[in-house]
N, C-alpha and C positions, 0 to 999 in steps of 0.2 A: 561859931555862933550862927545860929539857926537865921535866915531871911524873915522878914516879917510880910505880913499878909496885910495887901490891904484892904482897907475900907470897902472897896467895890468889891473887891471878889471874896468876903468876909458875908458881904450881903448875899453874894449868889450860891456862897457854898450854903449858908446858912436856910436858904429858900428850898436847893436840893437837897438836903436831907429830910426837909418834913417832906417833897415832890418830887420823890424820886423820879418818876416819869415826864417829867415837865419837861419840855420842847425849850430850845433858846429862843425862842422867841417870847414862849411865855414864862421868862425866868427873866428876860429884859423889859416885859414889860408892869411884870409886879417886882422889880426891885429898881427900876428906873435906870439901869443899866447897859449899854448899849449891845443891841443883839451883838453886834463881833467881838467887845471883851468876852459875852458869855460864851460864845460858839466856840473862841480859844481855851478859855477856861475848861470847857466842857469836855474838847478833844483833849484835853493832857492826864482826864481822868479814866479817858477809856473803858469805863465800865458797857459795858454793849446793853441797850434798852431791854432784851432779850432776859437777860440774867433777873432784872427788877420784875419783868412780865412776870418770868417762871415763881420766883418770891409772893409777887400777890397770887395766882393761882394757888399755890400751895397753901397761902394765910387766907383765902378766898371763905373755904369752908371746913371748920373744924368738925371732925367726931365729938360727940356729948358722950357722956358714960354709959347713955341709957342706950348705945348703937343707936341713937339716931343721927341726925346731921345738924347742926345749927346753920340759924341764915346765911347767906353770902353776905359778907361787909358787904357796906354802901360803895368800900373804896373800891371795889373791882366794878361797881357800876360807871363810878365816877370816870376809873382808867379807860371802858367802854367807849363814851361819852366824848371824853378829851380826845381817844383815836378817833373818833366819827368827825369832832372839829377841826382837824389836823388834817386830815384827811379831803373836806370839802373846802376849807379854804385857805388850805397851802397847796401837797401836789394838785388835787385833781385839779381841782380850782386853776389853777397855773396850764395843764395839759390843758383841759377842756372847757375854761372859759368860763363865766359867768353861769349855775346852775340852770338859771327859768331858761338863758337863752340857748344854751343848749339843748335842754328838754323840749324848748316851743321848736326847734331848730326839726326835733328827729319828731316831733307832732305834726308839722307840717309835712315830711317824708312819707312817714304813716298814713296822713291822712289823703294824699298821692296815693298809695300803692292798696290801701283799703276803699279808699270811697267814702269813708265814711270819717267825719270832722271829728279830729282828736285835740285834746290840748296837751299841755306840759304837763299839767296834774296830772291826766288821764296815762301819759306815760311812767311819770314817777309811780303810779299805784301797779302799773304793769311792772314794774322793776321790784314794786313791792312784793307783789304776787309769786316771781320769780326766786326772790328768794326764800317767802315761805314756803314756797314748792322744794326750794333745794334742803332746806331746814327737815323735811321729811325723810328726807337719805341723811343727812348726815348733820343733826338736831344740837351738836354740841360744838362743831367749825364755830370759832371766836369772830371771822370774820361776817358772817351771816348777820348777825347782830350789831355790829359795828355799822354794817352797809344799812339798816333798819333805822338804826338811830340816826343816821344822816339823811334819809330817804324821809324819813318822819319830818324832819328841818326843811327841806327842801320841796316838801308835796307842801306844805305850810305856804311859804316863799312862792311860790308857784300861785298856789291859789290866792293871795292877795292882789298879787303883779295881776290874775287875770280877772279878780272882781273890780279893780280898777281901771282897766281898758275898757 
């Protein structure tokens, strides 16, 4: 006789199929389920994040008959997007601390070592720079734009925190 499945984890399988890429965190917090059932659940299915990446790229952008290409889904912008939130505030965010206050942290360095008064934004938009620099060698690196949409978040964040001091 087959074990029955419950309720909660009926919710969270249910949620991972339409989100394949959904983080336990954000699979506990739209099914109302505690991130350690999901983080359990999650490891016993061992599918590697990897495997669903490589699935949207390939479903990303179809051949049309005519050889041309049709649009990229939305859904590969959106998997973009969710790595850039994941990104800025789980790890990094955890290594390096609060975005503004890290950025004002290495503005203040800069502004030491140049002479001349920089802010947070002013480094966010150097880091922006930096990677549209890197986008010129090599224009398709999935990470360039992952770092862009988070860098867009946080030049944002940056300039409010400093129109308000």
């Amino acid at each position: 006789m087959a074990k029955k499945t419950s309720p909660k984890a009926e919710k969270v399988w249910a949620y991972l199929v339409k989100n394949k890429l959904a983080t336990p965190a954000e699979v506990a917090k739209a099914t109302g389920v505690s991130y350690g059932y999901v983080y359990k659940l999650m490891k016993k299915i061992g599918t590697p994040k990897e495997v669903f990446e490589e699935e949207a790229k390939s479903t990303a952008k179809k051949p049309l008959a005519s050889g041309g290409v049709s649009k990229a889904s939305s859904g590969e912008r959106l998997n973009l997007l969710n790595e850039a939130i994941e990104l800025t505030g789980g790890d990094r965010n955890a290594d390096y601390g609060d975005p503004y206050d890290n950025h004002k942290l290495i503005a203040d360095i800069a502004t030491l070592i140049t002479g001349k008064e920089l802010t947070a934004y002013d480094i966010v938009m150097v880091q922006v720079a930096t990677k549209l620099s890197r986008m010129k060698v090599s224009r398709t690196k999935r990470d360039h734009y992952v770092d862009l949409m988070a860098y867009a978040g946080i030049a944002y964040e940056c300039l409010r925190e400093e129109d308000i001091s």
